[in-house]
PyMOL commands that place a pseudoatom at each C-alpha (Angstrom):
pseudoatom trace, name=CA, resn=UNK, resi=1, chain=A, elem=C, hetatm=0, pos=[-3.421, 3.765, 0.501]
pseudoatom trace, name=CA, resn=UNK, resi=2, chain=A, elem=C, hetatm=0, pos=[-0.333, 6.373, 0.451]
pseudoatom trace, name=CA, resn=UNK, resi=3, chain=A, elem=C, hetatm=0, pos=[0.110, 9.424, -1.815]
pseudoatom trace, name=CA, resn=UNK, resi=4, chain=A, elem=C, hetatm=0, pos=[2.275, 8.877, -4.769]
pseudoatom trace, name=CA, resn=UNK, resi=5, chain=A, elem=C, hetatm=0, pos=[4.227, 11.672, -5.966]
pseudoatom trace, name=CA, resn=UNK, resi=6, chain=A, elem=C, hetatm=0, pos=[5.216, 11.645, -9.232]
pseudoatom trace, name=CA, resn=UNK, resi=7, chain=A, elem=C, hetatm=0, pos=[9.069, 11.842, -10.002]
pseudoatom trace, name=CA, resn=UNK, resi=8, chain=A, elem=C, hetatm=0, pos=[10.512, 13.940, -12.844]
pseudoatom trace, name=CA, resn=UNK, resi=9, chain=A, elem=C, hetatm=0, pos=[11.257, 10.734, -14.613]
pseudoatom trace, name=CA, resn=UNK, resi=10, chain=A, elem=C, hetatm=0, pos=[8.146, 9.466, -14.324]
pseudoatom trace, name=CA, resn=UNK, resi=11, chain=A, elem=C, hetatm=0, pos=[5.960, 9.557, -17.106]
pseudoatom trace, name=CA, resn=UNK, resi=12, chain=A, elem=C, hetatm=0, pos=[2.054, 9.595, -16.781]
pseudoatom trace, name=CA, resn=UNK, resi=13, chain=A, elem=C, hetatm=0, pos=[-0.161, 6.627, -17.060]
pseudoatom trace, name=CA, resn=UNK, resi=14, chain=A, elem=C, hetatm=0, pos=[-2.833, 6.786, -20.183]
pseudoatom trace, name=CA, resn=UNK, resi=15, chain=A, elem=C, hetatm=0, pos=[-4.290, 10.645, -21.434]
pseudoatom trace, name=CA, resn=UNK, resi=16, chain=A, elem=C, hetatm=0, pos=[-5.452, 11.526, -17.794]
pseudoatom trace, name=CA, resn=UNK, resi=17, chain=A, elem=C, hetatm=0, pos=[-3.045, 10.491, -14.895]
pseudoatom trace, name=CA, resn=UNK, resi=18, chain=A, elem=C, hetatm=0, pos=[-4.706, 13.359, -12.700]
pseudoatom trace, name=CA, resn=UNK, resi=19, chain=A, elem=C, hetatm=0, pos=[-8.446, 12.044, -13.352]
pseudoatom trace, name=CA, resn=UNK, resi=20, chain=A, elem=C, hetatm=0, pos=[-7.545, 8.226, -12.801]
pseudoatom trace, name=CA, resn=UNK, resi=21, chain=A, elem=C, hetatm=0, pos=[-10.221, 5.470, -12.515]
pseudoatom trace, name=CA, resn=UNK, resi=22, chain=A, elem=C, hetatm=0, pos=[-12.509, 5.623, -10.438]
pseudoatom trace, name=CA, resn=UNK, resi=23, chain=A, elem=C, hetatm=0, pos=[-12.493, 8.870, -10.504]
pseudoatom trace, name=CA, resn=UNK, resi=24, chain=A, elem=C, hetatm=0, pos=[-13.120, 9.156, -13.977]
pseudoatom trace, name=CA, resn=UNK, resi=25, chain=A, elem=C, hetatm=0, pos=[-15.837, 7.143, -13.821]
pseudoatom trace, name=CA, resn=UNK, resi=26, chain=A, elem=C, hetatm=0, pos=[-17.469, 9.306, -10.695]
pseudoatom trace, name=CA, resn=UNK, resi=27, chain=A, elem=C, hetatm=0, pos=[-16.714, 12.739, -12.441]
pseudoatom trace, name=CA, resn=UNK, resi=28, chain=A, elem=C, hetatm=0, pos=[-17.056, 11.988, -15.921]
pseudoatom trace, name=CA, resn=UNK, resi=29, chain=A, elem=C, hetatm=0, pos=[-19.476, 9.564, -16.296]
pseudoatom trace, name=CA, resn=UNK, resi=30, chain=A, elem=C, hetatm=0, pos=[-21.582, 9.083, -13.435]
pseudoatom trace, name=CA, resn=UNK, resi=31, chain=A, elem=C, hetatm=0, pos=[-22.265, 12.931, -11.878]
pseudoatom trace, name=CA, resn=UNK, resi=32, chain=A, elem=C, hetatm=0, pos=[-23.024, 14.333, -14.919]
pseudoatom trace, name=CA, resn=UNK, resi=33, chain=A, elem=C, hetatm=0, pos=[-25.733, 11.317, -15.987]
pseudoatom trace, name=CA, resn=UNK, resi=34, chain=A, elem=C, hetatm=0, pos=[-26.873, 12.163, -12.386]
pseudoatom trace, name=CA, resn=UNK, resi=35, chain=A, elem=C, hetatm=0, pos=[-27.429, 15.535, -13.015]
pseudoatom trace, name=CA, resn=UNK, resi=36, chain=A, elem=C, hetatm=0, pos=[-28.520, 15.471, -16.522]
pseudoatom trace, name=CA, resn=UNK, resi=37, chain=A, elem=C, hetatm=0, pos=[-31.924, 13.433, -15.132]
pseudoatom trace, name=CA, resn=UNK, resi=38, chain=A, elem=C, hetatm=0, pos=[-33.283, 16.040, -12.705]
pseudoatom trace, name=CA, resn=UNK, resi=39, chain=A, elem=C, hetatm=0, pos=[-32.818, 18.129, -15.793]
pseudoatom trace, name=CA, resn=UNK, resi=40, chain=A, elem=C, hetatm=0, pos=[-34.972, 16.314, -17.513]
pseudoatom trace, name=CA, resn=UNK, resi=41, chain=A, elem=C, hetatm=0, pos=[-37.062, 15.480, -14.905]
pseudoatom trace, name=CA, resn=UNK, resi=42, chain=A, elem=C, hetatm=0, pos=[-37.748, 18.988, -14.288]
pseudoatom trace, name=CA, resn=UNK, resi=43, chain=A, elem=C, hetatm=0, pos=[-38.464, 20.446, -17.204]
pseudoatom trace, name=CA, resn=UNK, resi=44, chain=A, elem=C, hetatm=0, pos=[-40.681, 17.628, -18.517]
pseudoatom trace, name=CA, resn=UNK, resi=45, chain=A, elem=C, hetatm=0, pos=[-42.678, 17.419, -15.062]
pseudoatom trace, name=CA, resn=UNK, resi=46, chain=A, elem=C, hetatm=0, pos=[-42.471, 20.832, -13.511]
pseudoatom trace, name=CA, resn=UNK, resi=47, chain=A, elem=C, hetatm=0, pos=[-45.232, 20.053, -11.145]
pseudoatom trace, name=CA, resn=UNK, resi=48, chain=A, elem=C, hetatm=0, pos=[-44.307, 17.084, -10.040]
pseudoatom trace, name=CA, resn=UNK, resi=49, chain=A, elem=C, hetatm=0, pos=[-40.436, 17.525, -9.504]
pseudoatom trace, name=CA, resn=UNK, resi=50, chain=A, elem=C, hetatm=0, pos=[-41.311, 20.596, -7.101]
pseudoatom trace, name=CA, resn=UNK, resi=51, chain=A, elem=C, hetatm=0, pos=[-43.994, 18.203, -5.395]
pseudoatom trace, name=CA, resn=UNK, resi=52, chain=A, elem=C, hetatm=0, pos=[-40.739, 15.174, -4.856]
pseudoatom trace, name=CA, resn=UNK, resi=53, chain=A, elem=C, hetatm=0, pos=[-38.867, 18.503, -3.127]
pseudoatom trace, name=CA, resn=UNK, resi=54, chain=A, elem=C, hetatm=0, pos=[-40.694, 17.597, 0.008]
pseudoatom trace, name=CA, resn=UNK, resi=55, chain=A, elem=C, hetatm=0, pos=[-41.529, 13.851, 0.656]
pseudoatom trace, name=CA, resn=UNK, resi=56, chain=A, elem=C, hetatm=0, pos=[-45.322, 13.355, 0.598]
pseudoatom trace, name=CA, resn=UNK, resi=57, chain=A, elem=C, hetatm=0, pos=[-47.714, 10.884, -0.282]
pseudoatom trace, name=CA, resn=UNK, resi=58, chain=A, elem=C, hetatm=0, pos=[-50.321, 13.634, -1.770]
pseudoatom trace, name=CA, resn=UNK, resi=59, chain=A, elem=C, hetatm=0, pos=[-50.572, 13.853, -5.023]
pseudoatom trace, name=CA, resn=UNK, resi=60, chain=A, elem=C, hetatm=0, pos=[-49.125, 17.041, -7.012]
pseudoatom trace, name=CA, resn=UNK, resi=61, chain=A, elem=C, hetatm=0, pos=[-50.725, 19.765, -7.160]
pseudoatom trace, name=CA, resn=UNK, resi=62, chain=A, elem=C, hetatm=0, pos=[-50.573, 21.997, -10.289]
pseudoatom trace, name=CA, resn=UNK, resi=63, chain=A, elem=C, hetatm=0, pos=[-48.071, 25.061, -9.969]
pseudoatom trace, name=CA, resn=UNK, resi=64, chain=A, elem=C, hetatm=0, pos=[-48.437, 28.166, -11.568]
pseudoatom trace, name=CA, resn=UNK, resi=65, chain=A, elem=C, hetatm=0, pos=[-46.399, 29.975, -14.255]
pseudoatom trace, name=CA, resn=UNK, resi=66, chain=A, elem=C, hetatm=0, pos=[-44.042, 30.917, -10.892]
pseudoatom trace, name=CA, resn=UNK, resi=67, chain=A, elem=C, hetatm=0, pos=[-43.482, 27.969, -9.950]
pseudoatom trace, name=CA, resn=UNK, resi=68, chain=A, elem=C, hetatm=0, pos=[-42.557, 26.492, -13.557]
pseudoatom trace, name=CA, resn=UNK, resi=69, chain=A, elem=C, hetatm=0, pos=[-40.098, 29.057, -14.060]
pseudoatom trace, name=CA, resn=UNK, resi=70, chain=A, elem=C, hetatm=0, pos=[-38.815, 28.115, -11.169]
pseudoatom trace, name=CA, resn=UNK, resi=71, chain=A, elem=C, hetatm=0, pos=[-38.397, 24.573, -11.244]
pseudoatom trace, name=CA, resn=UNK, resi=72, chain=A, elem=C, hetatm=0, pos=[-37.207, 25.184, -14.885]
pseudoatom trace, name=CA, resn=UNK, resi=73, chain=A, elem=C, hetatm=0, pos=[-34.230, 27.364, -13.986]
pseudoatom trace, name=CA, resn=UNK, resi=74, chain=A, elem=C, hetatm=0, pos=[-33.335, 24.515, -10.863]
pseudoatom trace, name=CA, resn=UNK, resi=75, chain=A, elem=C, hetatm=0, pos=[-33.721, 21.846, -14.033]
pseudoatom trace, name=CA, resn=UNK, resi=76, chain=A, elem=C, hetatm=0, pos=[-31.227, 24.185, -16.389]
pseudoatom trace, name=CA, resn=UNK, resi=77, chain=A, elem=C, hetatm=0, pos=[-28.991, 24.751, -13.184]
pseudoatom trace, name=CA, resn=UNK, resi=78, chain=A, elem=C, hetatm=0, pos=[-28.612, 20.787, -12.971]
pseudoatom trace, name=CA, resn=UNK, resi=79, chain=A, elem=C, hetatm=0, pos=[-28.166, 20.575, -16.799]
pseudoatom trace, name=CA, resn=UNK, resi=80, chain=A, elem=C, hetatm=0, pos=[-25.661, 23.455, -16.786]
pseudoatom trace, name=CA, resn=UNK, resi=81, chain=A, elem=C, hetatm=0, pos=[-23.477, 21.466, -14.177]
pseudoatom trace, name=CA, resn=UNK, resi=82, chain=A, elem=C, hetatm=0, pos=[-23.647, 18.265, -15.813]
pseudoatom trace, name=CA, resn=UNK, resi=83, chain=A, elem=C, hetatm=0, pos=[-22.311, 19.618, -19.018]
pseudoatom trace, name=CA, resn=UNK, resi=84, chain=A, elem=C, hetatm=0, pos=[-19.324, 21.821, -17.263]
pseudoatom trace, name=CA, resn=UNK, resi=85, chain=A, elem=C, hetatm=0, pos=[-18.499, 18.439, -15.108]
pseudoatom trace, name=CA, resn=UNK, resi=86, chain=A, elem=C, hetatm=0, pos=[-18.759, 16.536, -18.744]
pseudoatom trace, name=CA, resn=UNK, resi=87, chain=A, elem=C, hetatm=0, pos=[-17.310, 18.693, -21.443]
pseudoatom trace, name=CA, resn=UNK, resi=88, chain=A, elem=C, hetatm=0, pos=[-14.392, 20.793, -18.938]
pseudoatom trace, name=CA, resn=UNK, resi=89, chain=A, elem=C, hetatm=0, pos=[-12.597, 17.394, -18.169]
pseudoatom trace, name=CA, resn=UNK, resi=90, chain=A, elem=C, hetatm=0, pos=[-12.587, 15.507, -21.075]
pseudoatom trace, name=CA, resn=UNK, resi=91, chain=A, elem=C, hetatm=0, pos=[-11.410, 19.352, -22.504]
pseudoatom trace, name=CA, resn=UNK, resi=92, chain=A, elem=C, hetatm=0, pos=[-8.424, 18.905, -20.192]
pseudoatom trace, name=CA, resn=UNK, resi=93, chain=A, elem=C, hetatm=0, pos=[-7.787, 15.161, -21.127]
pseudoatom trace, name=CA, resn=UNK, resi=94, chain=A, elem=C, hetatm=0, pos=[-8.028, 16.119, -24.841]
pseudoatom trace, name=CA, resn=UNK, resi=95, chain=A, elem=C, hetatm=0, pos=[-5.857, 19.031, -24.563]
pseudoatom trace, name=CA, resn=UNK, resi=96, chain=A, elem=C, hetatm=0, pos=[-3.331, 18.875, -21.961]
pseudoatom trace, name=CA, resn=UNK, resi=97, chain=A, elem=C, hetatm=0, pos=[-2.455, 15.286, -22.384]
pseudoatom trace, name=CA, resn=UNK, resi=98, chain=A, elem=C, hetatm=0, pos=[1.173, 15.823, -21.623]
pseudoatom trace, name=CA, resn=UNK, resi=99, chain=A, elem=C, hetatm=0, pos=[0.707, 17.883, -19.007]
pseudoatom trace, name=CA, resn=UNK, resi=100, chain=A, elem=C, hetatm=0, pos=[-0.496, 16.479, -15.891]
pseudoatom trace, name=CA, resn=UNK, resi=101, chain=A, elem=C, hetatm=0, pos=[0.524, 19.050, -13.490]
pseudoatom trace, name=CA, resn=UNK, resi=102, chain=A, elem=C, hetatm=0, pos=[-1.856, 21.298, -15.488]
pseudoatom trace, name=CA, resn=UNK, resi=103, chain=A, elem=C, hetatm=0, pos=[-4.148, 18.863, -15.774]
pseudoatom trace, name=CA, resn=UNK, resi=104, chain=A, elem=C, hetatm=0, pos=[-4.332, 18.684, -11.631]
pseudoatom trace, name=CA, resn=UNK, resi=105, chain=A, elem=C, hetatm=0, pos=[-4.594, 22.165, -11.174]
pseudoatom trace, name=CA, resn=UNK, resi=106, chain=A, elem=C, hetatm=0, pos=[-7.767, 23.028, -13.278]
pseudoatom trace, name=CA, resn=UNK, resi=107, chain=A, elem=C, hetatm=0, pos=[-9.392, 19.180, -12.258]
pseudoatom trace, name=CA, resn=UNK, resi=108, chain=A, elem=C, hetatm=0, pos=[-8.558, 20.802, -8.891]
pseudoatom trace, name=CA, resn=UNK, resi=109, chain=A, elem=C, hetatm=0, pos=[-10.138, 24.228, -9.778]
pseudoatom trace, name=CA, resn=UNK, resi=110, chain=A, elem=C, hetatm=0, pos=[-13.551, 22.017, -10.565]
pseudoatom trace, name=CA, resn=UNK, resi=111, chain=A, elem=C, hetatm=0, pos=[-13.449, 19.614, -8.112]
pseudoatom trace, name=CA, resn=UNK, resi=112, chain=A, elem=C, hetatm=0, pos=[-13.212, 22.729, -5.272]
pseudoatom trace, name=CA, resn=UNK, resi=113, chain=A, elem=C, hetatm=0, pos=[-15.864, 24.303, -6.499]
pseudoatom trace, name=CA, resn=UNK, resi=114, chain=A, elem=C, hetatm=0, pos=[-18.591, 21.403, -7.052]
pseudoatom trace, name=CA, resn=UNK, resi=115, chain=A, elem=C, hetatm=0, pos=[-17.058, 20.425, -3.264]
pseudoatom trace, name=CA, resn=UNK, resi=116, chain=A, elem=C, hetatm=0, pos=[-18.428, 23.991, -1.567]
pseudoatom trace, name=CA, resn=UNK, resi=117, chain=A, elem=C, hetatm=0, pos=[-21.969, 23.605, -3.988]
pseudoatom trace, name=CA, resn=UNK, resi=118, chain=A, elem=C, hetatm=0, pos=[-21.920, 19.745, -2.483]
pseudoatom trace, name=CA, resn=UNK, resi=119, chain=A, elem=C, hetatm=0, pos=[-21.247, 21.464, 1.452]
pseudoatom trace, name=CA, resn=UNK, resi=120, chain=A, elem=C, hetatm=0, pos=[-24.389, 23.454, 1.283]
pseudoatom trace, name=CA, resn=UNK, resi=121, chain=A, elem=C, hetatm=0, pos=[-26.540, 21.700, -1.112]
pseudoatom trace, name=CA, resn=UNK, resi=122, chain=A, elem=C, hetatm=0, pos=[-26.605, 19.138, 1.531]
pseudoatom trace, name=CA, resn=UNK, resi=123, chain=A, elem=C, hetatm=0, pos=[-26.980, 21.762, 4.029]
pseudoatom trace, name=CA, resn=UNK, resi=124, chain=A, elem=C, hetatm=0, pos=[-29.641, 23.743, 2.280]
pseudoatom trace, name=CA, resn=UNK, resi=125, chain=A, elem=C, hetatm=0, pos=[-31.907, 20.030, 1.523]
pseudoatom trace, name=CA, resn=UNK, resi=126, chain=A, elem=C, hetatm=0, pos=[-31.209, 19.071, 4.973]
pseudoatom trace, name=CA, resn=UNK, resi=127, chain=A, elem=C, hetatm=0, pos=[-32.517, 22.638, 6.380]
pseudoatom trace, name=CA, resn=UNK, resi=128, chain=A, elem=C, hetatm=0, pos=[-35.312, 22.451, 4.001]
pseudoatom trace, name=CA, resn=UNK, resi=129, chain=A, elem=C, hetatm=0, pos=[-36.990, 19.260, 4.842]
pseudoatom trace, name=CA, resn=UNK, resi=130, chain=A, elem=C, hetatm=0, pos=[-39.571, 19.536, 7.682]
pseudoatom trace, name=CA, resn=UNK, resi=131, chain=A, elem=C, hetatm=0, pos=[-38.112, 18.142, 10.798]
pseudoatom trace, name=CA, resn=UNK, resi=132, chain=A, elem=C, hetatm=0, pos=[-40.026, 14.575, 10.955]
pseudoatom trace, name=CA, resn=UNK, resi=133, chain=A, elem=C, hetatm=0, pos=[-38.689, 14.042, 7.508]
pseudoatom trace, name=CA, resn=UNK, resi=134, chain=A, elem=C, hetatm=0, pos=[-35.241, 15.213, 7.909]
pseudoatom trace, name=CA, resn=UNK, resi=135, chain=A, elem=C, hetatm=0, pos=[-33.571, 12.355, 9.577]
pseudoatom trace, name=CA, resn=UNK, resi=136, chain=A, elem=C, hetatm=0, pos=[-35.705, 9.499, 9.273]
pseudoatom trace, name=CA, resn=UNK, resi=137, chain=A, elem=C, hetatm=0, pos=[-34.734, 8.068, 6.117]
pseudoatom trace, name=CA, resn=UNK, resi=138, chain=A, elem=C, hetatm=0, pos=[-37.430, 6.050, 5.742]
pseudoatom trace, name=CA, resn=UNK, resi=139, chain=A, elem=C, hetatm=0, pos=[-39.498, 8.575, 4.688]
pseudoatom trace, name=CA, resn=UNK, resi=140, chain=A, elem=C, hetatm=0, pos=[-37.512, 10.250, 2.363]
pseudoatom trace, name=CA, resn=UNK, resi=141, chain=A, elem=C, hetatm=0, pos=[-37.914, 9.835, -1.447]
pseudoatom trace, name=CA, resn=UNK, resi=142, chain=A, elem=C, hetatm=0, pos=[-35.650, 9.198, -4.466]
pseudoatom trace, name=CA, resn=UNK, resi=143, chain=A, elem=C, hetatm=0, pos=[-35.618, 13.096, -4.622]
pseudoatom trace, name=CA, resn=UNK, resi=144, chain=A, elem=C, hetatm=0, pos=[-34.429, 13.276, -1.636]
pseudoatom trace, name=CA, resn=UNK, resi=145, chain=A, elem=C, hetatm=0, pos=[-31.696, 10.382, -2.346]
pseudoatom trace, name=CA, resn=UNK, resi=146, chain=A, elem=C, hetatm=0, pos=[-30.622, 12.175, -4.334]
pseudoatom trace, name=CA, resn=UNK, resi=147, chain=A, elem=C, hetatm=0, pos=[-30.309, 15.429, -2.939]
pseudoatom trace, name=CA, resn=UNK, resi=148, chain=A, elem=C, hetatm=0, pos=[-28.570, 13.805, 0.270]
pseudoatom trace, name=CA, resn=UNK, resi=149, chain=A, elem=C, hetatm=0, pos=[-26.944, 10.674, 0.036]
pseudoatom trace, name=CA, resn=UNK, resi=150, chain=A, elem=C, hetatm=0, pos=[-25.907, 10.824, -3.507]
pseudoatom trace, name=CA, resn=UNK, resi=151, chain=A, elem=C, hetatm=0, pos=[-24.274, 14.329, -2.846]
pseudoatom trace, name=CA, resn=UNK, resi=152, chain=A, elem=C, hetatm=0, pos=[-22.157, 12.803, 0.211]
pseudoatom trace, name=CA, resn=UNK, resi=153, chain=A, elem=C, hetatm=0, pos=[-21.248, 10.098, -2.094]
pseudoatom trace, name=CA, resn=UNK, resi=154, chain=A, elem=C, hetatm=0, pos=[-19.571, 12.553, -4.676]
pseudoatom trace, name=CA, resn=UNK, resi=155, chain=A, elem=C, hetatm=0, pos=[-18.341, 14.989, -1.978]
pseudoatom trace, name=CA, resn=UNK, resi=156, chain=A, elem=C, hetatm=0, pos=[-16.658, 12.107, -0.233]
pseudoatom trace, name=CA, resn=UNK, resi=157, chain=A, elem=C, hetatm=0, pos=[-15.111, 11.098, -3.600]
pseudoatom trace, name=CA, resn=UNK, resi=158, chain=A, elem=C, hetatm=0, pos=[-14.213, 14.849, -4.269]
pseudoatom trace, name=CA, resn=UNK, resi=159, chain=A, elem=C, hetatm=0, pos=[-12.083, 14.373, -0.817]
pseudoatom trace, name=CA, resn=UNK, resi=160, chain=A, elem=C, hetatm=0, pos=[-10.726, 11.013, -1.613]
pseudoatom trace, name=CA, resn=UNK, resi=161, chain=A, elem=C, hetatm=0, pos=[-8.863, 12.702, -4.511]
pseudoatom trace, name=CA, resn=UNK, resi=162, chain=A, elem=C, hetatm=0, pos=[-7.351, 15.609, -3.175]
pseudoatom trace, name=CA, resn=UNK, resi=163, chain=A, elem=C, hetatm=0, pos=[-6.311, 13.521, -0.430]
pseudoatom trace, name=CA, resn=UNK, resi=164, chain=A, elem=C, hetatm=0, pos=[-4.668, 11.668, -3.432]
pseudoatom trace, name=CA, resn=UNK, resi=165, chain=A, elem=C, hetatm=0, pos=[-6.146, 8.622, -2.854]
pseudoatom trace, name=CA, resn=UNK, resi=166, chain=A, elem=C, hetatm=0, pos=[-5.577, 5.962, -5.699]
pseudoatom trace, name=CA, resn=UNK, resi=167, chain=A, elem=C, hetatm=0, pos=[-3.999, 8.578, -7.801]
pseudoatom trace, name=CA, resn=UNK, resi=168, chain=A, elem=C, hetatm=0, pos=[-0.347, 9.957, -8.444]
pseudoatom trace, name=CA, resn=UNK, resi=169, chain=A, elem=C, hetatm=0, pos=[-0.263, 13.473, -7.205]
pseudoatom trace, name=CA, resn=UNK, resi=170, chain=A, elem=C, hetatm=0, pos=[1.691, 16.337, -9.751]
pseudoatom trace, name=CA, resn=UNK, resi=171, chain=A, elem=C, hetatm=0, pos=[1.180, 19.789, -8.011]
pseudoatom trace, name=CA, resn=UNK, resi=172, chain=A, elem=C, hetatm=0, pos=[3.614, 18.753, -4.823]
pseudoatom trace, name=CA, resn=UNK, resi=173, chain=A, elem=C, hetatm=0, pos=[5.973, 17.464, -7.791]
pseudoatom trace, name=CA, resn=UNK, resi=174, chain=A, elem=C, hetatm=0, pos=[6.022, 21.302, -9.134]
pseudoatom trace, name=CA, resn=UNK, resi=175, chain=A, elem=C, hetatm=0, pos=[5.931, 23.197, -5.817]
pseudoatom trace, name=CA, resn=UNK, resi=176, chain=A, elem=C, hetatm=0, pos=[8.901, 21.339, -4.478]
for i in range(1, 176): cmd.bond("trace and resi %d" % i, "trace and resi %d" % (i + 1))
show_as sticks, trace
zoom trace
């Protein structure tokens, strides 16, 4: 599929031509629902979310006062990010509706900077997990899923649109 490039002339398709579907589905609905359950996850079952870190059949141990703090801050960390990804685009729909080349620039702001975290959250899981767990999937756990998988699957999607796949791009329109 080509890049578009919008004309002068051209006026933008519905309140969010530079978050299009899928996108908006990806970004806006399903990353931040994504993040919002290790959230809860973590601060409901401190113990047992730092136990899933590591693929194991043991059962959890308990953690000390440490190690909930911890896991608590990683759980408000995932919160924190699925309320920026939530609330900062449908801010930019709602208020720059007729504005898409400002739109693209602060959706591209975001989407650079949850790219990088993606890059070495993947790195830092991958690094993490003991060596006979670290590429055979079959041992892995949703936890680890999650950390992986799920994380290429936005990153590639972050790529996709600043490739301008399946979306009219309106910087080039403004630089040229």
């Amino acid at each position: 599929m080509s890049t578009a490039t919008a004309t002068p002339q051209a006026r933008p398709q519905g309140s969010f031509p530079a978050l299009p579907h899928p996108y908006r589905f990806l970004f806006i609905g399903l990353e931040p629902a994504s993040l919002f359950l290790p959230f809860f996850l973590a601060l409901l079952y401190p113990a047992w979310f730092q136990h899933q870190l590591i693929p194991s059949t043991a059962p959890a141990p308990p953690i000390g006062p440490r190690e909930v703090m911890a896991i608590w801050q990683l759980g408000n960390c995932y919160g924190l990010l699925g309320l920026i990804s939530s609330f900062v685009f449908r801010a930019v729909r709602d208020t720059l509706k007729d504005n898409p080349w400002a739109q693209e620039r602060i959706v591209a702001a975001s989407l650079s900077a949850l790219a990088v975290a993606d890059i070495t959250h993947i790195l830092i899981t991958l690094l993490a997990l003991p060596p006979d767990i670290r590429f055979d999937i079959a041992k892995w756990n949703a936890m680890t899923w999650g950390n992986v998988p799920t994380v290429v699957v936005l990153f590639a999607g972050r790529m996709a649109w600043f490739a301008g796949i399946g979306r009219t791009t309106y910087l080039k329109q403004k630089v040229a």
